[in-house]
ROVOMAR-712140 format. One line per 5 residues: their letters; for each residue x, y, z of C-alpha. Coordinates in pm, whole numbers. Each point is the difference from the previous one (the first is absolute). Last residue first. Layout:
BEGIN
A> X:Y:Z; ...
***
This chain:
BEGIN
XXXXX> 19866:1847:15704; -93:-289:200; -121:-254:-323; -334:-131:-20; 45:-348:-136
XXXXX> -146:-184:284; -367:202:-7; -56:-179:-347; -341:206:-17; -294:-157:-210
XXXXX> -235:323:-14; -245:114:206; -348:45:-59; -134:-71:329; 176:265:152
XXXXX> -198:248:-170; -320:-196:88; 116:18:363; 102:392:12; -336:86:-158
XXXXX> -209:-198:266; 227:116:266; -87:377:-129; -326:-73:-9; -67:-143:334
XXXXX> 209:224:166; -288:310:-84; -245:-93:-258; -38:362:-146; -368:61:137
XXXXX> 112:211:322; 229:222:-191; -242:112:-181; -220:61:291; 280:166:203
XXXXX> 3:224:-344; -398:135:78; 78:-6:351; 247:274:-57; -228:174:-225
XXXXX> -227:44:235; 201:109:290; 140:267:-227; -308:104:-153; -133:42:386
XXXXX> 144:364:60; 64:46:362; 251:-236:62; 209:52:-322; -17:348:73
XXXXX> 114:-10:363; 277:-178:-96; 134:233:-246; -57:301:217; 118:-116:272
XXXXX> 362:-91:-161; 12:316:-246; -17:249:339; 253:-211:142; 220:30:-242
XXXXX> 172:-294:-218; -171:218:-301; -188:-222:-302; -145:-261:196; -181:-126:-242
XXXXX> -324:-128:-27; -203:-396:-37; -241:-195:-118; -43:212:-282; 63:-223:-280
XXXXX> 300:193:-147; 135:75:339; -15:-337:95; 229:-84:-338; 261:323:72
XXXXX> 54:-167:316; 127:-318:-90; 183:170:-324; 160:239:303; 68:-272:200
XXXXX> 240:-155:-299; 148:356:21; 105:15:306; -151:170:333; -356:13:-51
XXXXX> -189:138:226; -421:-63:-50; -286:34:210; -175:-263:-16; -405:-164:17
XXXXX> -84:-333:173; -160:-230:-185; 187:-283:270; 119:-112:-402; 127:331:-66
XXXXX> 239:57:300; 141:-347:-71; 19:32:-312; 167:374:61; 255:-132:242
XXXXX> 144:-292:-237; 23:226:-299; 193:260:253; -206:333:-6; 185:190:247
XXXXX> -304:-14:193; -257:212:207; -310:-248:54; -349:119:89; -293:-179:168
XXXXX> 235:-285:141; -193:-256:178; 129:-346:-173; 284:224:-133; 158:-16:354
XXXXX> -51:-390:25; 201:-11:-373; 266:210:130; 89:-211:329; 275:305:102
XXXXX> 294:128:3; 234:251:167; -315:119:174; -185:338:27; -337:26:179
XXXXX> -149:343:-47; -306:94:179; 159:112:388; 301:198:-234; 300:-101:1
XXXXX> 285:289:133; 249:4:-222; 112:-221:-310; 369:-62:162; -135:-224:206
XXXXX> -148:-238:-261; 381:-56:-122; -82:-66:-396; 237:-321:-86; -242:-262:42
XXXXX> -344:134:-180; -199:276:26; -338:-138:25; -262:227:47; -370:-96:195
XXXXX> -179:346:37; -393:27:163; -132:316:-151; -194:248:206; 249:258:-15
XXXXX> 287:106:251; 284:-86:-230; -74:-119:-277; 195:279:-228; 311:50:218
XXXXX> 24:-430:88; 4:13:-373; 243:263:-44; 221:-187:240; -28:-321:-178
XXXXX> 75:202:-355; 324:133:161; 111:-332:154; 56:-154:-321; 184:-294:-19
XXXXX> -269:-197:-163; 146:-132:-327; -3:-316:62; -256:-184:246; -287:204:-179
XXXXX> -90:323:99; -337:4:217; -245:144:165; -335:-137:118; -309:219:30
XXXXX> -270:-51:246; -382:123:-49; -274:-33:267; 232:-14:295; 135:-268:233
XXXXX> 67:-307:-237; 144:-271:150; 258:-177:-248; -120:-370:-73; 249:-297:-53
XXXXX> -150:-299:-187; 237:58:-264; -78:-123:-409; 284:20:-234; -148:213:-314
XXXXX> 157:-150:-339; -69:315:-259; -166:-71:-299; 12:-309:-212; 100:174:-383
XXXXX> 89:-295:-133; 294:85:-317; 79:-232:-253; -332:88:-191; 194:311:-134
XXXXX> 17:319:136; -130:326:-177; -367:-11:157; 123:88:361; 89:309:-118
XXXXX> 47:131:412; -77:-268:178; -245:72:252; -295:-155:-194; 203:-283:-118
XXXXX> 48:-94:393; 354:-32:168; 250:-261:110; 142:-25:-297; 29:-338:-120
XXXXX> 274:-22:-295; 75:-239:-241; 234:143:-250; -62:-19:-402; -220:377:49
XXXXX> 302:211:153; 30:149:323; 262:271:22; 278:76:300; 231:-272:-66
XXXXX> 3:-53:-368; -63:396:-55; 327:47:184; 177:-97:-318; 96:-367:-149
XXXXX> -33:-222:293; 91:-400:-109; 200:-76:283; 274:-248:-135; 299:157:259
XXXXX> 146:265:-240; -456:95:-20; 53:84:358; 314:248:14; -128:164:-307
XXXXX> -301:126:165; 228:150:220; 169:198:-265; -387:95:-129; -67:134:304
XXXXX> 266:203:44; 15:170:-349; -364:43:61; -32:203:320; 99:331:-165
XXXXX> -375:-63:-196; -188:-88:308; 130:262:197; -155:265:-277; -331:-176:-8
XXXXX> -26:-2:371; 82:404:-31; -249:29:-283; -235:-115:232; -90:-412:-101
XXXXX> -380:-129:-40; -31:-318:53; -383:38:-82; 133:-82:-365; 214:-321:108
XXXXX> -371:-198:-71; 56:43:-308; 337:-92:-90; -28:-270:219; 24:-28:417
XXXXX> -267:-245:183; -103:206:287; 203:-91:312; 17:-361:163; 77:-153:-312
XXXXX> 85:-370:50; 159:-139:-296; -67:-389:-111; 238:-158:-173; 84:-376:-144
XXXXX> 354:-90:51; 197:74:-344; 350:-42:223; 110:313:-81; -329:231:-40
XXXXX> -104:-189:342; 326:134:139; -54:356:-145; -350:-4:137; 127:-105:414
XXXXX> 263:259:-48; -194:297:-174; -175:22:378; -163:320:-91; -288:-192:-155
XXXXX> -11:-228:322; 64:-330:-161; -201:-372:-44; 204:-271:-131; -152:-282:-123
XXXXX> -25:-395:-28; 335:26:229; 309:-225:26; 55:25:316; 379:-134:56
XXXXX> 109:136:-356; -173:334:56; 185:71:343; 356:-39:-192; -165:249:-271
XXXXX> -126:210:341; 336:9:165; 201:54:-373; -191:347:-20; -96:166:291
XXXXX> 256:210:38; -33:99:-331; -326:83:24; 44:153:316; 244:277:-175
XXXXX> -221:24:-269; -335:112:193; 265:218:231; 130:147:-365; -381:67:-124
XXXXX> -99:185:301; 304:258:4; -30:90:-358; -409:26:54; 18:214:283
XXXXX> -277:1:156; -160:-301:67; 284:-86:221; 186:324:99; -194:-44:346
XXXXX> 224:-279:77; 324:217:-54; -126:207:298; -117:-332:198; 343:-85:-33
XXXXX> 70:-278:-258; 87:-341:61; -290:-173:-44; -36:124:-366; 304:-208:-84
XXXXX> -214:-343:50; 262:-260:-34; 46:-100:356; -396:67:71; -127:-252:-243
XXXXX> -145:-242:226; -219:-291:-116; -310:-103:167; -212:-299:-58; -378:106:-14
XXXXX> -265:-84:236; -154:339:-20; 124:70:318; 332:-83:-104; -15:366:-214
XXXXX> -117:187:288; 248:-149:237; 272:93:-254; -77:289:-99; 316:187:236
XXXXX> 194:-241:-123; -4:68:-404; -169:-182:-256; 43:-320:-260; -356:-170:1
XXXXX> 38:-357:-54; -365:-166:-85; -111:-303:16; -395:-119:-76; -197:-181:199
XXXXX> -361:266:-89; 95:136:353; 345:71:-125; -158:200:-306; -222:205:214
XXXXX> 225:85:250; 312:117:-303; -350:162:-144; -79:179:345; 350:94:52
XXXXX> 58:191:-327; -130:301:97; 166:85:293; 342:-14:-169; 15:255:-229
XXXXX> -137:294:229; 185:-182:254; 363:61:-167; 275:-202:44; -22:-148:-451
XXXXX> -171:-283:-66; 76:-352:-140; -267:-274:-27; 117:-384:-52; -309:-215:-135
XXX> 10:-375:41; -306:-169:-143; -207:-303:148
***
């Protein structure tokens, strides 16, 4: 029996798809600590894993949902709340280390903490990738505006001073490339398929490629028209109330059921009058909607488009930050998807009616859903995380020192 200690970051695009493998490996009778935030935990004890809180040292749960929206993009701002925590973080975990003594560490790739303490304490590693995998390469359909480009570059001095904070404390992080970049001597599962990966062919035999970990709901949504469309912008950066109303403008009084979520800080009321064939929800079962979802307008979260993709059905795509944009740049590329280039709602209808009309885009949908489909799934990745942990060093736990 191993013991395997995941660390992720309070996110449910990076969360969701690492339950199945923490369920898989605990039904195979093996532990597993999974450090997370309160609001997952009843998802994450589900799985039958042992929950740790990190919410006292988690500095991105302090921010106002303005500041929240930064994350992603604003690289200067993103790297110092990774930091922050990491700090924050620090001597609990090493103390937490001693008492478990794991056979490996698995980490969210954004959570540097929970790879920087496996660096320390030369734990074996396995990084969970819940994006594409990120090289030189593959950073191509990351493509920046010049404006991006521009922040980027007066970001540095920043970055690289809080970069400094970590490595004073034994963090081996050398440039931002250590915590945004995949490299070929890591472990990694990504929880995609080689044929959606963009240059798939330039990472090493490390990497299992085990597509996208679908939860299963027996929840059905009624439909009561020949085509519905779901909306939706992510449980981030969704404050929009301009692009809900254009949508209610552009659907309004067609032959289109609507399901759009809007998410916990939109007030519904303030959207108008509804109309008798939208539905619109501060949340909702996403994976049930999908299951009869002809079209799907999203912001083009990794975690949204699998699950789009793998129902085979086709998008309409709005991303708002940049690592959307790579997401959406990639469906783009094989046509199983459109823009939304305008937030009008001229732009709106027209997009979705022409990936409902014109069958390429339903096609090639199911064509990736089938990729995705012959990855493995949990099994794989809790097959790769075990024979990882397998090969662990001898570990004198008792002289790690609190730094």
């Amino acid at each position: 029996m191993s013991k395997i200690v995941f660390f992720c970051i309070p996110a449910h695009g990076h969360t969701n798809p690492t339950l199945n493998v923490v369920r898989e490996l605990t039904d195979r009778g093996h532990q597993v600590w999974y450090y997370s935030y309160e609001s997952f935990r009843e998802k994450i004890e589900s799985t039958g894993a042992r929950f740790i809180p990190c919410d006292a040292y988690d500095m991105e749960q302090r921010l106002s949902p303005e500041d929240g929206a930064r994350i992603g993009k604003d690289l200067a701002f993103s790297t110092k709340i990774l930091v922050d925590t990491t700090l924050a973080l620090d001597d609990a975990i090493l103390e937490d280390m001693k008492k478990i003594q794991p056979d490996c560490i698995v980490a969210d790739s954004m959570a540097v903490w929970g790879k920087a303490i496996a660096m320390k304490l030369n734990i074996p590693f396995v990084s969970s990738t819940t994006t594409f995998a990120f090289n030189q390469y593959s950073s191509k359909i990351m493509k920046q505006s010049i404006g991006q480009l521009f922040n980027m570059i007066i970001s540095m001095p920043k970055i690289s001073k809080d970069l400094k904070r970590l490595q004073a404390k034994g963090y081996p992080i050398t440039n931002i490339l250590d915590i945004i970049q995949n490299d070929n001597l890591t472990h990694t599962v990504v929880y995609t398929s080689k044929e959606f990966q963009p240059c798939a062919d330039t990472f090493s035999e490390k990497y299992s490629f085990v597509g996208p970990s679908i939860r299963e709901t027996e929840k059905l949504v009624k439909k009561n028209a020949d085509k519905l469309i779901y909306i939706s912008l992510g449980t981030v950066n969704n404050m929009m109330t301009d692009f809900y109303k254009n949508c209610i403008a552009a659907l309004k009084d067609t032959e289109y059921q609507v399901i759009m979520s809007v998410g916990e800080y939109i007030d519904i009321k303030s959207l108008g009058e509804i109309p008798e064939n939208f539905k619109i929800l501060p949340s909702v079962d996403q994976i049930a909607v999908l299951k009869a979802a002809d079209a799907f307008l999203t912001h083009c979260g990794m975690n949204s488009v699998n699950e789009g993709l793998y129902h085979e059905v086709p998008l309409v795509l709005f991303p708002q930050t940049p690592e959307q944009g790579g997401v959406a740049r990639r469906v783009s590329d094989l046509e199983a998807g459109i823009y939304l280039n305008k937030n009008t709602p001229e732009e709106i209808k027209a997009s979705l009616e022409t990936v409902l009309n014109d069958s390429k885009y339903k096609e090639n949908a199911s064509s990736i859903s089938e990729s995705f489909k012959r990855c493995g799934g949990a099994v794989k990745a809790a097959d790769k995380i075990l024979n990882v942990a397998r090969k662990q060093p001898s570990i004198n736990f008792e002289r790690i020192r609190i730094c």
